[in-house]
VOBALO-741249 format. One record per residue (C-alpha): chain; y negated, x negated, z negated; residue in one letter. Coordinates in Angstrom, 1 decimal. Layout:
BEGIN
(A, (Y, X, Z), A)
...
//
This chain:
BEGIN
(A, (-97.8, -99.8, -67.9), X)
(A, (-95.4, -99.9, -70.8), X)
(A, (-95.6, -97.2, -73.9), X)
(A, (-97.9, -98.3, -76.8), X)
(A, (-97.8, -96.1, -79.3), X)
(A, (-101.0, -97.7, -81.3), X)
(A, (-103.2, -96.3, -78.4), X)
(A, (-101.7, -92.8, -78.8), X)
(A, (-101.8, -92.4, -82.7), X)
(A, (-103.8, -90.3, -84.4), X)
(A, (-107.0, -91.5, -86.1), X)
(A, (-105.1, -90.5, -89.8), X)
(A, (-101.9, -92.4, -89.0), X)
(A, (-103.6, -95.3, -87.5), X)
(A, (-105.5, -95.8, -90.6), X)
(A, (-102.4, -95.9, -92.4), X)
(A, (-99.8, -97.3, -93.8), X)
(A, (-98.2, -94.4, -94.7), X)
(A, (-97.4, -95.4, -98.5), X)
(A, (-94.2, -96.8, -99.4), X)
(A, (-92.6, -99.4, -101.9), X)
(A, (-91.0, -102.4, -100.3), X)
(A, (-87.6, -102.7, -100.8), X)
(A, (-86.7, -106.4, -102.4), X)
(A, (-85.7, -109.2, -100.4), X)
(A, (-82.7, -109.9, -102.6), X)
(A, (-79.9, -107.7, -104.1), X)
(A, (-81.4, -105.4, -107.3), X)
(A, (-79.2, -106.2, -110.3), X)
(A, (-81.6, -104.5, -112.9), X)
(A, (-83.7, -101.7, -111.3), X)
(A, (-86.6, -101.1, -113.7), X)
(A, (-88.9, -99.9, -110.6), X)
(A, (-87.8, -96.1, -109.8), X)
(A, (-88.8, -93.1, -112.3), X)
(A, (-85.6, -91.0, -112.2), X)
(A, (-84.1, -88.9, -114.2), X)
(A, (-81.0, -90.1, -116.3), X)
(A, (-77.5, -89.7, -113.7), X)
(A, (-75.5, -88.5, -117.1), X)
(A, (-78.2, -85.8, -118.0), X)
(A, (-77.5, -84.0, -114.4), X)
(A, (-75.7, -80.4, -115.4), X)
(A, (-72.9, -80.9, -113.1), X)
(A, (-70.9, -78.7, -114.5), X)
(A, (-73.4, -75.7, -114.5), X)
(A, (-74.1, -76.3, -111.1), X)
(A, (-70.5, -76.5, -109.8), X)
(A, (-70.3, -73.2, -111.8), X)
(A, (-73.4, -71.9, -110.1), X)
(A, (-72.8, -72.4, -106.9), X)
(A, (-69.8, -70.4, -106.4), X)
(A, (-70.9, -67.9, -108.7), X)
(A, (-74.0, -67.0, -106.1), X)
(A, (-72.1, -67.7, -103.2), X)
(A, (-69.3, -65.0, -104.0), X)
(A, (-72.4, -62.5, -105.5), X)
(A, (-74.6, -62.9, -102.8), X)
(A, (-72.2, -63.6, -99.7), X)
(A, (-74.4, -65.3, -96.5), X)
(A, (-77.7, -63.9, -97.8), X)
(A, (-77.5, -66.7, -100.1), X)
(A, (-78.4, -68.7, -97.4), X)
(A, (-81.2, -66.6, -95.9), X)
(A, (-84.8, -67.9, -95.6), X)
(A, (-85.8, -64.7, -98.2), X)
(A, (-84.1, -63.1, -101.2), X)
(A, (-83.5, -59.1, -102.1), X)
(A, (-82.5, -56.7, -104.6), X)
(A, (-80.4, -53.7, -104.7), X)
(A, (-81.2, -50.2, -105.8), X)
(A, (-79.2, -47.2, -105.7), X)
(A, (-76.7, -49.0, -103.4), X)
(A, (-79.6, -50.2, -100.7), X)
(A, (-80.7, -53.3, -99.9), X)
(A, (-84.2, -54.3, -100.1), X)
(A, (-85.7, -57.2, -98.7), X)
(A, (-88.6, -59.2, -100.4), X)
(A, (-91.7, -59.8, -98.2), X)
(A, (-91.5, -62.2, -95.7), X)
(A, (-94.7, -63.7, -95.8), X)
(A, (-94.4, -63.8, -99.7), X)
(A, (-91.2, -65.5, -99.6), X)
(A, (-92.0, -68.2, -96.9), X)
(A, (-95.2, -68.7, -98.8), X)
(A, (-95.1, -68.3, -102.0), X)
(A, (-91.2, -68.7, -102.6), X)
(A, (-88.6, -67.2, -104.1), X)
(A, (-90.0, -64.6, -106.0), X)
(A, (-87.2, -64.5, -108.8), X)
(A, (-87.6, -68.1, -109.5), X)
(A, (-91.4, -67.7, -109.6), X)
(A, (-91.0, -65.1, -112.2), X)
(A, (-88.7, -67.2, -114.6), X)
(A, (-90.9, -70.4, -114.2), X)
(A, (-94.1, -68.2, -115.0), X)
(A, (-92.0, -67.1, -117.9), X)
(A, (-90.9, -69.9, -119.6), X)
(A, (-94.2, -71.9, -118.6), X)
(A, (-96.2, -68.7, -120.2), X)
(A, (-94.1, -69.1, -123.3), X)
(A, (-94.0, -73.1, -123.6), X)
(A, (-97.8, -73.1, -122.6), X)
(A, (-98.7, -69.9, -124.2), X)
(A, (-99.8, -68.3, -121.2), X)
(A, (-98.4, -64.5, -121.6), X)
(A, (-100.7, -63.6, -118.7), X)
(A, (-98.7, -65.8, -116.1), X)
(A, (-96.7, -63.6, -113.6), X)
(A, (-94.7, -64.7, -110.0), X)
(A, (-98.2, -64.5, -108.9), X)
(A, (-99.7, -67.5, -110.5), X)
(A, (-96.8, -69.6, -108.9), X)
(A, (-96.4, -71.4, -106.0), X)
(A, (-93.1, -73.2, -105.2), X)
(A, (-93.2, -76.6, -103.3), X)
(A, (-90.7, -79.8, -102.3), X)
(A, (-91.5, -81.7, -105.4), X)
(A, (-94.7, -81.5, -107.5), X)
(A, (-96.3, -84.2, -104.5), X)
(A, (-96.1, -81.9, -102.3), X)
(A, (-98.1, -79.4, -104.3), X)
(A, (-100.3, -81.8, -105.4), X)
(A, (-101.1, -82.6, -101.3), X)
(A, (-101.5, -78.8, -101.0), X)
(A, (-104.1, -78.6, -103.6), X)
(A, (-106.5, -81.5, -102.2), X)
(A, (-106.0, -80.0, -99.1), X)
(A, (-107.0, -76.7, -100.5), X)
(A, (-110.0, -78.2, -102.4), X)
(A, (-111.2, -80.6, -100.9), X)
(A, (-113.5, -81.8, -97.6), X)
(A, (-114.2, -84.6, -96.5), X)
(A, (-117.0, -86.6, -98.3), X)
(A, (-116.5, -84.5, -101.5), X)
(A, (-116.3, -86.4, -104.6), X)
(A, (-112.7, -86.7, -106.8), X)
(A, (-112.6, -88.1, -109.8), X)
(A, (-109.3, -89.8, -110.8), X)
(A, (-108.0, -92.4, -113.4), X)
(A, (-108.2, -95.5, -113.0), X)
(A, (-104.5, -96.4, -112.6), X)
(A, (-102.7, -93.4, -111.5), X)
(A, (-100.7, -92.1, -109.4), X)
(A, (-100.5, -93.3, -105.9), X)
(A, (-99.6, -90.7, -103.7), X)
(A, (-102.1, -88.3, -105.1), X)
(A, (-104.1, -91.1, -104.6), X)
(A, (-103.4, -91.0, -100.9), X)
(A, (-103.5, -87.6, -100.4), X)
(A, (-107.3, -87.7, -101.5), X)
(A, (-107.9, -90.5, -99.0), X)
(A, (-105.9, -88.7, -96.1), X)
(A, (-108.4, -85.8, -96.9), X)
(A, (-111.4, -87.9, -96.6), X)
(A, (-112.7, -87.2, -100.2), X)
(A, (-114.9, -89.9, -102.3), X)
(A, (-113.0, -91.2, -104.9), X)
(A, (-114.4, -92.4, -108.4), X)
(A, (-112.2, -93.7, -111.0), X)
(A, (-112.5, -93.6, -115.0), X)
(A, (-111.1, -95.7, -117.3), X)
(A, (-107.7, -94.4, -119.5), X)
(A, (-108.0, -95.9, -123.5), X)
(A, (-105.5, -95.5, -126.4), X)
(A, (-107.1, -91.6, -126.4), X)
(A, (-106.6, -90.9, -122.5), X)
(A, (-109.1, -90.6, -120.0), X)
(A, (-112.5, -91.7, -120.9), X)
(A, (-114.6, -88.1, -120.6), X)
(A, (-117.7, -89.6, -121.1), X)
(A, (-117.3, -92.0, -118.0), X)
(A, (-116.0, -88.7, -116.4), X)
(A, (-119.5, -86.5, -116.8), X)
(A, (-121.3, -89.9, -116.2), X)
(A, (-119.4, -90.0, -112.6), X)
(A, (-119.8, -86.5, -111.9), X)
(A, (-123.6, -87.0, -112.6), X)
(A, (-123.5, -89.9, -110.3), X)
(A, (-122.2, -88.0, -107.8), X)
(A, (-124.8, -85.1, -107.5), X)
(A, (-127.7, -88.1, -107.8), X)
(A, (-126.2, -89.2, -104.6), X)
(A, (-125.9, -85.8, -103.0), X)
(A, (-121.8, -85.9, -103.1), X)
(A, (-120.7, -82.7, -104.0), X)
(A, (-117.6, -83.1, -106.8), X)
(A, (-114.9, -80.8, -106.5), X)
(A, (-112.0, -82.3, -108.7), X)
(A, (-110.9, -84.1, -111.1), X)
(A, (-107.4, -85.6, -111.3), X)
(A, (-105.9, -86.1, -114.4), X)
(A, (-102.3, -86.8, -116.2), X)
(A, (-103.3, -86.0, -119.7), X)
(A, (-99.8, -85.6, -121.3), X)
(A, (-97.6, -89.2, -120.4), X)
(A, (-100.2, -90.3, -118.1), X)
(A, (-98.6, -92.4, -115.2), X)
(A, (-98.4, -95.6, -115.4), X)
(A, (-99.9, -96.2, -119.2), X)
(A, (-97.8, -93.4, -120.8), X)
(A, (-101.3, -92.6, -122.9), X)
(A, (-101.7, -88.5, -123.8), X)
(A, (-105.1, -87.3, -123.8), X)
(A, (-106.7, -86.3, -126.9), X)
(A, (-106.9, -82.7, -127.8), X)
(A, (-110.9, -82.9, -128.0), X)
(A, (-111.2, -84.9, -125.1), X)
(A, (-109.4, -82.4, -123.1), X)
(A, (-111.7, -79.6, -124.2), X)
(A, (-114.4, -81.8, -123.2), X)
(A, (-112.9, -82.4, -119.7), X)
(A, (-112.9, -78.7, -119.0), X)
(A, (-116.4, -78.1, -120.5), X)
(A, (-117.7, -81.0, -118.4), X)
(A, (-115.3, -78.9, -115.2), X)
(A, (-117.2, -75.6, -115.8), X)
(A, (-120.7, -77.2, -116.4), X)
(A, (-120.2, -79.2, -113.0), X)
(A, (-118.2, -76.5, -111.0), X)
(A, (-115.2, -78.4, -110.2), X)
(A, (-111.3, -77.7, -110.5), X)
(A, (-109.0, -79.5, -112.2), X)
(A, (-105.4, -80.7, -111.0), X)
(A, (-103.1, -81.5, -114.1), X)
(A, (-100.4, -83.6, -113.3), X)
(A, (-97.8, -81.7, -115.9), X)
(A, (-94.3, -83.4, -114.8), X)
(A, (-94.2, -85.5, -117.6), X)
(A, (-95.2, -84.0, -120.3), X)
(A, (-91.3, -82.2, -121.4), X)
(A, (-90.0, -85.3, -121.4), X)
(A, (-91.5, -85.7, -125.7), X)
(A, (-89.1, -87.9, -127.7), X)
(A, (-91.9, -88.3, -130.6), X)
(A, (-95.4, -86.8, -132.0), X)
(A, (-96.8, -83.7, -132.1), X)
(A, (-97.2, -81.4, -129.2), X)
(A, (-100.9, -81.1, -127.5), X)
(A, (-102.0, -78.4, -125.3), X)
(A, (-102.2, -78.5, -121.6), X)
(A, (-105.3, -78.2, -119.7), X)
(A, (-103.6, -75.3, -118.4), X)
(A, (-102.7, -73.7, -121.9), X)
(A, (-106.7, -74.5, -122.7), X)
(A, (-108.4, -73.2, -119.9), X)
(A, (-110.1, -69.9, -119.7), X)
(A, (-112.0, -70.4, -116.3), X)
(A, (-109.3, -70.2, -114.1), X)
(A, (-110.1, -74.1, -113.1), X)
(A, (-106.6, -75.6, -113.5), X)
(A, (-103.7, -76.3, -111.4), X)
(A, (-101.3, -77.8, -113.2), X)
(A, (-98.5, -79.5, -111.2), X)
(A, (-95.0, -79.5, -112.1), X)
(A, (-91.2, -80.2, -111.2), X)
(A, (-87.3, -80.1, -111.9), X)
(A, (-87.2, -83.5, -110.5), X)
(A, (-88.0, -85.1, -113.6), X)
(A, (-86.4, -82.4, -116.2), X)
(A, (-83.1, -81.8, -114.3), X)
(A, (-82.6, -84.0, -111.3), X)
(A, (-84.8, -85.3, -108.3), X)
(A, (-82.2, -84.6, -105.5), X)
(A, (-83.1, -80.9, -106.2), X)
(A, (-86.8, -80.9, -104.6), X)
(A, (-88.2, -78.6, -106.0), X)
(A, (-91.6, -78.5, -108.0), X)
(A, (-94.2, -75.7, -108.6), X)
(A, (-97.7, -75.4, -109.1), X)
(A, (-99.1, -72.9, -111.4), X)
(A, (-102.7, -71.3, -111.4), X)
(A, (-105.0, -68.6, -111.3), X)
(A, (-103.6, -66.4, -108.5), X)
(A, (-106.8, -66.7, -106.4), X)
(A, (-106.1, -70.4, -106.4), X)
(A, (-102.8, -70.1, -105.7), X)
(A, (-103.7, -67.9, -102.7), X)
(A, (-105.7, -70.8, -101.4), X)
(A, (-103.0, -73.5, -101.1), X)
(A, (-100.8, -70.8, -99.3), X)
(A, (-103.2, -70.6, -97.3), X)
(A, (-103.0, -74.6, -96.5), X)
(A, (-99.1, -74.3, -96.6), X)
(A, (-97.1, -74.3, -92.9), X)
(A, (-93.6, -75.4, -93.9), X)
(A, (-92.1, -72.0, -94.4), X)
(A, (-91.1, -72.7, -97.9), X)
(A, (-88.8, -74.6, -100.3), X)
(A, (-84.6, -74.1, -100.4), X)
(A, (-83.8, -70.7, -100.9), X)
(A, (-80.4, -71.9, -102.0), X)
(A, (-81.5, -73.9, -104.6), X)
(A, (-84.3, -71.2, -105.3), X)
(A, (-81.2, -69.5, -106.3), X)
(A, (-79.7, -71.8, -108.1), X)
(A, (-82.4, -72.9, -110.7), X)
(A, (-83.3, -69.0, -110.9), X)
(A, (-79.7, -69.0, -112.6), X)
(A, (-79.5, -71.8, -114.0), X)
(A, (-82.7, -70.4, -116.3), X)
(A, (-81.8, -66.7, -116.4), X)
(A, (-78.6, -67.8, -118.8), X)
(A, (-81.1, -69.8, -121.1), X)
(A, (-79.8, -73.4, -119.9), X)
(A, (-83.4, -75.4, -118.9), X)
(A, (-84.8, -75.6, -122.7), X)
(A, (-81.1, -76.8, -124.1), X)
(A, (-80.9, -79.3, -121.4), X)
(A, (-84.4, -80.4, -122.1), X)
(A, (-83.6, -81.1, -125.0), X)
(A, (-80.4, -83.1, -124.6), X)
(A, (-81.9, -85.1, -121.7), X)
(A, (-84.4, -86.5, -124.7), X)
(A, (-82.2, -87.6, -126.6), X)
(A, (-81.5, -90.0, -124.2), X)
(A, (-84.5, -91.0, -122.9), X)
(A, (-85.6, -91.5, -126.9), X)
(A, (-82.7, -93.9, -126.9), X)
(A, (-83.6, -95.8, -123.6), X)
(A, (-87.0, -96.2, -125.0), X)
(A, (-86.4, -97.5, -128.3), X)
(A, (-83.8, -99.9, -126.5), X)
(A, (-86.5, -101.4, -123.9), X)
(A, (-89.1, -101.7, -126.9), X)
(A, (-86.7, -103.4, -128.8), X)
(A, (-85.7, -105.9, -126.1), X)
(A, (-89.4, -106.7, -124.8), X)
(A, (-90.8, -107.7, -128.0), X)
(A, (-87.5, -109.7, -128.9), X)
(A, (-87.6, -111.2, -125.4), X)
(A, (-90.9, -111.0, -124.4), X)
(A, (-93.1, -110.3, -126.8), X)
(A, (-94.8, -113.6, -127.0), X)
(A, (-96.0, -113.1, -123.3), X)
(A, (-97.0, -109.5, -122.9), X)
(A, (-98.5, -106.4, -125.2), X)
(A, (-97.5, -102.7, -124.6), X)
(A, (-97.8, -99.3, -126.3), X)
(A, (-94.8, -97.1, -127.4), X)
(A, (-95.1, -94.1, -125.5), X)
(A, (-94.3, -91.0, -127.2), X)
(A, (-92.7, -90.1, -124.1), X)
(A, (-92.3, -90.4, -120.5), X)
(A, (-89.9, -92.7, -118.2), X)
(A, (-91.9, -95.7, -118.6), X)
(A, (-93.6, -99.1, -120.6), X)
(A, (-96.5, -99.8, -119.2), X)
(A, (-96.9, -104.0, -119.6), X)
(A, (-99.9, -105.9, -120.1), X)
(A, (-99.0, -110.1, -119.5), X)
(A, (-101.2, -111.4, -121.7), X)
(A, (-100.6, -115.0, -122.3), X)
(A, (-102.5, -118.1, -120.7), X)
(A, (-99.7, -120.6, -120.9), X)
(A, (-97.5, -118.3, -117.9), X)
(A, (-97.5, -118.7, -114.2), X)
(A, (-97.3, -115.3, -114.0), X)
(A, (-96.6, -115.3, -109.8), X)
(A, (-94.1, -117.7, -110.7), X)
(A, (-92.5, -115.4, -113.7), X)
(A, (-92.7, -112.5, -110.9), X)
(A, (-90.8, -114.3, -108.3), X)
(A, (-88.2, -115.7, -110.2), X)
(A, (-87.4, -112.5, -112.0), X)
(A, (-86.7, -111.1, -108.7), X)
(A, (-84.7, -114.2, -107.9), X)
(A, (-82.5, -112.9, -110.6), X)
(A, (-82.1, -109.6, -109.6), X)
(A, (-85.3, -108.0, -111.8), X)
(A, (-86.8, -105.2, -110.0), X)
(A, (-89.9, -103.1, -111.3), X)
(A, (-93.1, -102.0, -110.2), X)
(A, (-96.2, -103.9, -110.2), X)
(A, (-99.6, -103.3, -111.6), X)
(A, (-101.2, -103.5, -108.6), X)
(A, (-99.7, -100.4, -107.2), X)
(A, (-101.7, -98.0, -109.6), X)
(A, (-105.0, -99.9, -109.7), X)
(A, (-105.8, -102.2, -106.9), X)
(A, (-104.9, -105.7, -106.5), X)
(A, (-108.1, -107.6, -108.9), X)
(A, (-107.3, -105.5, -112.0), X)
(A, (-103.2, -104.2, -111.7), X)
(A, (-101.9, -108.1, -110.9), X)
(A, (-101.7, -108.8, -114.7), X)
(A, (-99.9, -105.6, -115.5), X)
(A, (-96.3, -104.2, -114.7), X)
(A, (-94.6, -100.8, -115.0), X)
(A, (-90.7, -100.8, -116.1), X)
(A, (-88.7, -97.7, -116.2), X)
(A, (-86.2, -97.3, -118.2), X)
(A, (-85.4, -93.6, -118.1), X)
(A, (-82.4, -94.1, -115.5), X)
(A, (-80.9, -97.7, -116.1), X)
(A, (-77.5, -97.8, -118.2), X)
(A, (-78.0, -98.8, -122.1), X)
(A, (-76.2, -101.7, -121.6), X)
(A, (-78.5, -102.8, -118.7), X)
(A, (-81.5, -103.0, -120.4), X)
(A, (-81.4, -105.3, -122.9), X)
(A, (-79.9, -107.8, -120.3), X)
(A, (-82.4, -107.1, -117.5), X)
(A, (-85.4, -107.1, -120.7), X)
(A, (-83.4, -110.7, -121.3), X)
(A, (-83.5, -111.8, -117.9), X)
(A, (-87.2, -111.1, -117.3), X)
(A, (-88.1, -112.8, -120.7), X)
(A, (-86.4, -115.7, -119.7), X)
(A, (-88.3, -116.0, -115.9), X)
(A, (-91.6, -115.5, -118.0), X)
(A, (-90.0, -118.7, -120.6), X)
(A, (-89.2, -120.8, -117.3), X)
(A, (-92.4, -120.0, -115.7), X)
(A, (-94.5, -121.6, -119.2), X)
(A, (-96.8, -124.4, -118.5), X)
(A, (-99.0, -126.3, -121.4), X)
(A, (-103.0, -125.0, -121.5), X)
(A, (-105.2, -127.1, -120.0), X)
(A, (-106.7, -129.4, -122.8), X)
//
């Protein structure tokens, strides 16, 4: 009897699949469908200082799984478990710094930190932490989709809430957490992007997210903020995390240098009360994140680079933005509606007119080499199909208005009269 796999799966990968976006069948000449960081706002330069810098410092303890200090001429390692765990304990104290200044959160210490492989990955630790199977989660209603999966992996009972021009709809949220005790679910988090929210771009309102963490303490649940977006401001005023606002100790807030300084990096954080933080250690069996480039980014912040950088990278992206507005409504605006985001990587596009084929539009944009993520990904087939998300934080200035041009003309082609 030959080897078939299927029969010897586990019951969570046979319920799969695992979640992944299809490559297109035809060469990508304008790739609006990946949220990466801008290639020219990498610090090359720091980092090819960096590196040998640490390297000649440190010597092969550079490349240890733990870090150490010196005093009085003796070595001293950190604690193992802390380091595995936890992670680098000098990096956790500079990102506990700067998010305790940015966030004005002077009581945040190494402590309160957790590094991780990305923000995902601490975003997977939390549910895992949180919750069981069967307990209630509420999310948005287009949102991320690998948090998304994580929450189904884990078994919880997901109820979405709708996102407006203000951000999530709080009202819906305490009606759904009501819901869910009526129906003997317990609730045990809600999942929210209030600053850039992915895909829409929206920011919650500064009273709705009081609200959200009045409605969190009178219902007893925690609350994971999704934070990765929310440095990447090119425009408006600055609102409070949930993190900044909370006085419970209720928040996780998820964050990342993927987005800020470069993805290849992998490395992300999560940030919370410290008995929280104890719990997705506690979930946690991958030994930790890169010591190496632990020791890296723990430089690259001690000399005062991240903020400058920051703030050069948004120059950019405010460019790129007002570049894709301007070509969608000279190109497409008769077709679609979209709000100008403040910030974030992304337009998030409503196709709003009867007289396209909008499959059609779809397929022949890809024809021509148009690549970007569909609605569908973020909110289910019935209500994404007439939306699409195009990101245009890493394509080259002179690329967008072409691919913007190339997409308004599939949507042109694809026209057909209304039905009299």
């Amino acid at each position: 009897m030959g080897l078939q796999i299927a029969k010897l799966t586990s019951e969570l990968a046979a319920n799969g699949p695992p979640l992944f976006f299809p490559d297109p069948t035809v060469p990508v000449t304008f790739n609006f469908d990946q949220g990466l960081a801008a290639e020219e706002t990498f610090p090359l330069d720091d980092f090819k200082a960096l590196a040998p810098a640490i390297l000649d410092r440190d010597g092969a303890r550079a490349l240890e799984y733990i870090s150490f200090d010196h005093d009085a001429g003796r070595l001293f390692y950190s604690p193992t478990y802390v380091e595995l765990v936890l992670g680098n304990t000098d990096l956790r104290h500079e990102i506990a710094a700067w998010v305790g200044r940015l966030q004005q959160r002077p009581d945040l210490r190494a402590d309160n930190v957790i590094l991780c492989s990305g923000s995902v990955q601490g975003i997977s630790l939390a549910v895992n932490a949180f919750v069981e199977p069967g307990d209630g989660v509420i999310v948005e209603a287009a949102s991320f989709p690998y948090a998304l999966r994580y929450i189904e992996m884990r078994g919880g009972d997901i109820r979405t809430v709708p996102v407006d021009d203000d951000g999530i709809d709080v009202d819906a949220v305490e009606a759904q957490l009501v819901a869910l005790r009526d129906q003997g679910v317990r609730p045990k988090m809600i999942y929210t992007i209030p600053t850039f929210q992915l895909p829409t771009g929206v920011c919650t309102s500064l009273e709705r997210r009081r609200r959200l963490l009045e409605l969190a303490e009178e219902h007893d649940v925690m609350v994971l903020e999704d934070h990765v977006y929310a440095d990447i401001r090119v425009e408006g005023e600055h609102i409070p995390s949930l993190l900044q606002l909370d006085t419970t100790g209720r928040v996780i807030q998820a964050h990342s240098f993927s987005k800020i300084v470069a993805p290849g990096i992998r490395l992300g954080w999560m940030t919370a009360g410290a008995e929280a933080i104890g719990a997705l250690a506690a979930v946690r069996q991958d030994l930790g994140v890169s010591q190496w480039f632990a020791r890296m980014m723990t430089e690259f912040m001690r000399q005062g680079k991240l903020d400058p950088h920051i703030e050069r990278a948004n120059v950019v992206y405010r460019r790129r933005r007002d570049l894709a507005v301007a070509a969608m409504r000279e190109h497409c605006g008769e077709f679609v509606d979209f709000r100008v985001p403040d910030g974030g990587f992304y337009l998030w596009i409503e196709m709003t007119s009867d007289r396209v084929d909008w499959e059609r539009a779809g397929n022949q944009a890809a024809a021509n080499g148009v690549f970007f993520r569909p609605g569908e990904v973020f909110m289910g087939e019935e209500q994404g199909r007439r939306f699409l998300r195009l990101a245009f934080s890493h394509v080259a200035e002179d690329e967008l208005a072409r691919g913007i041009e190339v997409l308004g003309q599939a949507m042109r082609d694809a026209r057909h009269d209304p039905v009299r």
